[in-house]
MDTraj code that builds the backbone (N, CA, C; nanometers):
import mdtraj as md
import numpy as np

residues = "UNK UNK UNK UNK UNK UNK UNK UNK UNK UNK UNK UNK UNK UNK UNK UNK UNK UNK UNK UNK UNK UNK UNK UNK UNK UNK UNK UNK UNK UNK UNK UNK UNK UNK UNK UNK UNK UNK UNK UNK UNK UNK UNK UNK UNK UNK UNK UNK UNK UNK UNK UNK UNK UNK UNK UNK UNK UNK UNK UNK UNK UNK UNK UNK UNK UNK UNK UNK UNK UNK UNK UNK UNK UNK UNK UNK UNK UNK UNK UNK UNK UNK UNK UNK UNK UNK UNK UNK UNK UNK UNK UNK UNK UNK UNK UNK".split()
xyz = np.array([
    [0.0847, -0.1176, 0.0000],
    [0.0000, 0.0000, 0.0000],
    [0.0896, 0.1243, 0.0000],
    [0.0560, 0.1858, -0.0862],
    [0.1168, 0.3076, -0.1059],
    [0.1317, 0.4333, 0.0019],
    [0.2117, 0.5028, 0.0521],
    [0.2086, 0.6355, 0.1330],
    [0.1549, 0.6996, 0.0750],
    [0.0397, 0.7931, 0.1089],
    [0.0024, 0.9076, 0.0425],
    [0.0666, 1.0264, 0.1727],
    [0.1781, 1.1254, 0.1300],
    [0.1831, 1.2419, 0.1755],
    [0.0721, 1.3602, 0.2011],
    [0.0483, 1.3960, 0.3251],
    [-0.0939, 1.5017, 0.3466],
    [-0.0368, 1.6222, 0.3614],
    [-0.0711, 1.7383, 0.3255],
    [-0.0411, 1.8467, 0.3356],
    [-0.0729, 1.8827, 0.4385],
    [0.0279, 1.8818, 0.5617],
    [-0.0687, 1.9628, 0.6388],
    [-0.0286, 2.1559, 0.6655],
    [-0.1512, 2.1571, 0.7257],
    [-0.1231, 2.3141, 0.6925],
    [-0.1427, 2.4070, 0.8489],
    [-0.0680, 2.5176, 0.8655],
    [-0.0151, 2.5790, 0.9311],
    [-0.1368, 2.6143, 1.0307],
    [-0.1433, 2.5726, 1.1643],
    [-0.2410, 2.6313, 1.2652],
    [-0.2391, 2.7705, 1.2662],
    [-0.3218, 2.8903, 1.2773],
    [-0.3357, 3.0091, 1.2630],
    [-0.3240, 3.0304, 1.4589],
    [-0.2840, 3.1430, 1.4319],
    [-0.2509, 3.2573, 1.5850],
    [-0.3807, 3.2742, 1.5920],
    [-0.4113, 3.2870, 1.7240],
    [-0.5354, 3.2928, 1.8241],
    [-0.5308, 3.4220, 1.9274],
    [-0.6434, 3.5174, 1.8909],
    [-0.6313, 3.6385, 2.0034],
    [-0.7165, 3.5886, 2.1326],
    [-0.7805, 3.4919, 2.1441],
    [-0.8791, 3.4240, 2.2767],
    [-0.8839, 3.2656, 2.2384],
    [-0.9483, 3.2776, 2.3361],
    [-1.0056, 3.1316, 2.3438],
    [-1.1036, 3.0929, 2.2301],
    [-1.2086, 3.2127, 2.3045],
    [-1.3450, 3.2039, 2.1626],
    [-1.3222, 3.1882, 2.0383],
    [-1.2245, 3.2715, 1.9752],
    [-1.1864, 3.2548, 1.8640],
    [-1.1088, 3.1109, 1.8523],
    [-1.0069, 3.0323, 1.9378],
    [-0.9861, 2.9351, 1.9247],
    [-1.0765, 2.7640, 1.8605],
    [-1.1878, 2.8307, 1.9785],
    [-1.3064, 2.7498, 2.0133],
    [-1.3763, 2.7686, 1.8678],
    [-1.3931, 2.8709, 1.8094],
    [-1.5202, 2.8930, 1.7120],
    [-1.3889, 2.7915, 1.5545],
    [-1.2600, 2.8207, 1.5518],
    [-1.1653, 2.7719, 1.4701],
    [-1.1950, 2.6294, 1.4659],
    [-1.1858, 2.5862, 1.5832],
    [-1.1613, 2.3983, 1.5913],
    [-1.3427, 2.3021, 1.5497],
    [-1.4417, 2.3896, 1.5863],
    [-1.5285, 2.3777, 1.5944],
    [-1.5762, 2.3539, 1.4099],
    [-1.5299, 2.4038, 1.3483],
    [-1.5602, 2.4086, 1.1892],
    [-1.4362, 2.3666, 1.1284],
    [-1.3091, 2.3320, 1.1585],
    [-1.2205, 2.2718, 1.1219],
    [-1.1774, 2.1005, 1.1950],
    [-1.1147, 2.0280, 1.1443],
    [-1.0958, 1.9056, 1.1160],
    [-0.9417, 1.9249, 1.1651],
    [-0.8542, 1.8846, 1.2973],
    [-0.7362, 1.8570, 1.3417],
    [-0.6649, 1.7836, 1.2133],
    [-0.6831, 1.6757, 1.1451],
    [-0.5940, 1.6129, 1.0645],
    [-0.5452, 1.6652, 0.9354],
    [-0.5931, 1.8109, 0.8967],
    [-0.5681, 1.8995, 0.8096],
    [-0.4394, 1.9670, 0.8455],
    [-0.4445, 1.9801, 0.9763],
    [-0.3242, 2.0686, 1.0782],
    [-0.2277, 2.0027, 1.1580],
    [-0.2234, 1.8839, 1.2200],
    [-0.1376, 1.8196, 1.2813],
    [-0.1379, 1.6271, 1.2001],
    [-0.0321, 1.6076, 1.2097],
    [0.0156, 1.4700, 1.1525],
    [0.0038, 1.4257, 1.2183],
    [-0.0795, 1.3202, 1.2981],
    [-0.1050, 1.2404, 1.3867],
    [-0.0374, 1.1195, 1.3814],
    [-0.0067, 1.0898, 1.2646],
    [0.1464, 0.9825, 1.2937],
    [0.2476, 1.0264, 1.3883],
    [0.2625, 1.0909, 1.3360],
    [0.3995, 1.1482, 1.4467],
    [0.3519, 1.1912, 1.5801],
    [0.2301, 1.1978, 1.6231],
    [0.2147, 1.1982, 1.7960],
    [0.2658, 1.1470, 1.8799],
    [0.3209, 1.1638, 1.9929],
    [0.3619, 1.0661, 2.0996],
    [0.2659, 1.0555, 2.1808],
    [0.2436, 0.9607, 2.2462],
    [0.1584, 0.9752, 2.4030],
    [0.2618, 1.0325, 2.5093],
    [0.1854, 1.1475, 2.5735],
    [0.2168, 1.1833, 2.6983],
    [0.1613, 1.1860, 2.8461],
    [0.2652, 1.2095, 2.9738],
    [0.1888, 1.1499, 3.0552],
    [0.1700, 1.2557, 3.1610],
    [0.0508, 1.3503, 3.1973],
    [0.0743, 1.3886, 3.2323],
    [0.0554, 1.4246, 3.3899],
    [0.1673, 1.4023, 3.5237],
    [0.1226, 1.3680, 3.6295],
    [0.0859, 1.4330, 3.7357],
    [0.0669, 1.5455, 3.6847],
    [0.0271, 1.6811, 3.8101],
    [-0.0861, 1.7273, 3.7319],
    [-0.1905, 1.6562, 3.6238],
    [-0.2938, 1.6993, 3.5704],
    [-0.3700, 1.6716, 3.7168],
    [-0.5281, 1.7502, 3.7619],
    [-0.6028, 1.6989, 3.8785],
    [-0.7277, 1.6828, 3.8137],
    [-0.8134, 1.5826, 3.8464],
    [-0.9590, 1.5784, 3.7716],
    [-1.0391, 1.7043, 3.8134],
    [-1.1296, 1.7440, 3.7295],
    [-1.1804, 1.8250, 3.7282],
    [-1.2763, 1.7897, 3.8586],
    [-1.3106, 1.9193, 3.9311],
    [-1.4034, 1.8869, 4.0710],
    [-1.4930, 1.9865, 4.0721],
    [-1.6143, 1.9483, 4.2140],
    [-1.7292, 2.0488, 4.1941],
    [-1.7836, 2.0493, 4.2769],
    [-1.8029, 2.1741, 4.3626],
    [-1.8335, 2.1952, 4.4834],
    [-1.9700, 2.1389, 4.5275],
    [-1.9662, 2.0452, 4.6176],
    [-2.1097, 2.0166, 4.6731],
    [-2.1647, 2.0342, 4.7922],
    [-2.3114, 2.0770, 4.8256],
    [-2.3521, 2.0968, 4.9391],
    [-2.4158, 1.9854, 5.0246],
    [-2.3885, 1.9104, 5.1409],
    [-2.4287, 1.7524, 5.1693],
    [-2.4460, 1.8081, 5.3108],
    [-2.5508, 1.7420, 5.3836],
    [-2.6195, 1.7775, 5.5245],
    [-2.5538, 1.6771, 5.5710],
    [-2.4769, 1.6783, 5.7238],
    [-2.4347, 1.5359, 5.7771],
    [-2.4765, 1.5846, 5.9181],
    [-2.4992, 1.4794, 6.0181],
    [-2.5308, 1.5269, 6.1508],
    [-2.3915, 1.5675, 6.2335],
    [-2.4032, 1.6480, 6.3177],
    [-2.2574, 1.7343, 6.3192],
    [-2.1912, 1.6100, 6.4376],
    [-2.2458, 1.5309, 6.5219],
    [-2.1875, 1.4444, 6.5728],
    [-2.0746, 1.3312, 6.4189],
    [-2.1875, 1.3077, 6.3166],
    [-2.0408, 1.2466, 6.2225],
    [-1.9535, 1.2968, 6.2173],
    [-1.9679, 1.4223, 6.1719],
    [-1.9173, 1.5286, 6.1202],
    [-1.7240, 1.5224, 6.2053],
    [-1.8072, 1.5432, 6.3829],
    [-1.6753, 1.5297, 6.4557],
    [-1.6548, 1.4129, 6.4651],
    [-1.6901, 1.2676, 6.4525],
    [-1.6321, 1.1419, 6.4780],
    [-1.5308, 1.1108, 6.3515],
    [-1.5778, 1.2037, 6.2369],
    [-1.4969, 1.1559, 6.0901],
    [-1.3625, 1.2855, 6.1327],
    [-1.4083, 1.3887, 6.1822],
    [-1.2544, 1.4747, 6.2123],
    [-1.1962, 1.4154, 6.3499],
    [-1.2061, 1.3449, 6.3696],
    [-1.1255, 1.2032, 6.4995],
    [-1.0609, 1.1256, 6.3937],
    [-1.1538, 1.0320, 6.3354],
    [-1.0864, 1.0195, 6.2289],
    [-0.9663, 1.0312, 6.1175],
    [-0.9906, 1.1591, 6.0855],
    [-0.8791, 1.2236, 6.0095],
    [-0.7302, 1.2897, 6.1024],
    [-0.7915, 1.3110, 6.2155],
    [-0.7458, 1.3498, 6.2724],
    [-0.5730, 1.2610, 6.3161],
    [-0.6402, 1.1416, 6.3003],
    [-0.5163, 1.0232, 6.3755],
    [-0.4827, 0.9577, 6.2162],
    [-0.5244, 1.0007, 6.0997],
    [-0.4528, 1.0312, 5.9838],
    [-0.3879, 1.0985, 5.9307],
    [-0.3951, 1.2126, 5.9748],
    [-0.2993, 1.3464, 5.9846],
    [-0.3519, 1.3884, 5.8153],
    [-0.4810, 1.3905, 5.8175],
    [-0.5336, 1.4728, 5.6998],
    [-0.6882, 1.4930, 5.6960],
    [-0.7100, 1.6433, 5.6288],
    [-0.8271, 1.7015, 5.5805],
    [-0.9065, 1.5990, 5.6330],
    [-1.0473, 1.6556, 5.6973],
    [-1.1453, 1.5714, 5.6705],
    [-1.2532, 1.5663, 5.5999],
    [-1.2113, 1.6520, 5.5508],
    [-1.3192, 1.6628, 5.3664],
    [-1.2042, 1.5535, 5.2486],
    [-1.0769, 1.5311, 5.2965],
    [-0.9729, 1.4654, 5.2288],
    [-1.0313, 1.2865, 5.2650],
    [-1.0688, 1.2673, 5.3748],
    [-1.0873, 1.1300, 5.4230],
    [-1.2189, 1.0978, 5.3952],
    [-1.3138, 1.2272, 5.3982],
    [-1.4949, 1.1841, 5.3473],
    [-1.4367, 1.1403, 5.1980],
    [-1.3721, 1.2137, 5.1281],
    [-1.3760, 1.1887, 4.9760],
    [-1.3065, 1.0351, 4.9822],
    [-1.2396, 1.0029, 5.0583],
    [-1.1728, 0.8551, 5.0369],
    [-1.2897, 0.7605, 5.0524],
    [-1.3534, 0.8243, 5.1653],
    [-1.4314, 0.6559, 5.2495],
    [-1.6118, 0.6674, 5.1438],
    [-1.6098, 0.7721, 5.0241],
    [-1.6801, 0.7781, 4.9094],
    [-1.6558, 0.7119, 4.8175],
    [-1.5012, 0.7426, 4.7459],
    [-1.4498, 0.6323, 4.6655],
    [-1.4692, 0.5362, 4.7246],
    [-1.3835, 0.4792, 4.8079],
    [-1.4035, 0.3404, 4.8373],
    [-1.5298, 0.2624, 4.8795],
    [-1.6543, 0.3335, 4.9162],
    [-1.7678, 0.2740, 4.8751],
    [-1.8342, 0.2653, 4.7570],
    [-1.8151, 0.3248, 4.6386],
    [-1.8615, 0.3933, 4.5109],
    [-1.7504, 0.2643, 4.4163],
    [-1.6972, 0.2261, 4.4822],
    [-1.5848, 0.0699, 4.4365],
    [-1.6399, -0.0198, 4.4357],
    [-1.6609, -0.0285, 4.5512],
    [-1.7037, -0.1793, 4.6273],
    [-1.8034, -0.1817, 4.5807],
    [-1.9282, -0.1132, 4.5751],
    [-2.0219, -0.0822, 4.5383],
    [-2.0366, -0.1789, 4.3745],
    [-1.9492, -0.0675, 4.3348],
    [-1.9567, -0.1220, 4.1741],
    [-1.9215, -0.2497, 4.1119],
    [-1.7960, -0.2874, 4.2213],
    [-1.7711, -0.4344, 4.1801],
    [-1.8317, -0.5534, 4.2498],
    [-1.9506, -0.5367, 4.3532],
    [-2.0306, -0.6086, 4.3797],
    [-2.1813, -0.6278, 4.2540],
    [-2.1901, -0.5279, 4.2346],
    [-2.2827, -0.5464, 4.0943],
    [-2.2387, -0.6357, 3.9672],
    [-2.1315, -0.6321, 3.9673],
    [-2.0851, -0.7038, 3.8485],
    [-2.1346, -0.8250, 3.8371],
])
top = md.Topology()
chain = top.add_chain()
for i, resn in enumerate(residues, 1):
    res = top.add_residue(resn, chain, resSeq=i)
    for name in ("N", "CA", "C"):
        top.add_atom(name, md.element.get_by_symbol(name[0]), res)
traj = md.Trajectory(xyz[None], top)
């Protein structure tokens, strides 16, 4: 099978975002970047995106989970979010 060579062609300068956004939105990436030649990268100080929530707990948990954290030597909004995952796990791989 033959190589076909693609032209690709020069990404244009961007004064915002919007204008970025409105560019990519009506254009096609494989016109502009050679995706053969990509590498995978890894990147390890990316953080998932998060979102503030409002949750009622009775304030006695509240202090038994900062006891808790407390003899962990971290946040106890850091240890609610753990003992979430790790039910939101278990959870899921009991359904299976």
């Amino acid at each position: 099978m033959a190589k076909v060579k693609q032209r690709i062609r020069k990404i244009p300068k961007f004064e915002n975002e919007d204008q970025e956004r409105d560019f990519w939105a009506s254009h096609d990436s494989v016109d502009h970047i050679d995706w053969l030649q990509a590498k995978q990268v890894k990147l390890p100080n990316l953080r998932p995106t998060t979102r503030t929530i409002s949750i009622r707990l009775p304030e006695a948990m509240i202090e038994r989970l900062k006891v808790l954290a407390n003899k962990r030597d971290i946040p106890y909004q850091s240890l609610l979010k753990m003992f979430v995952a790790d039910k939101i796990e278990e959870e899921l791989r009991s359904a299976r």
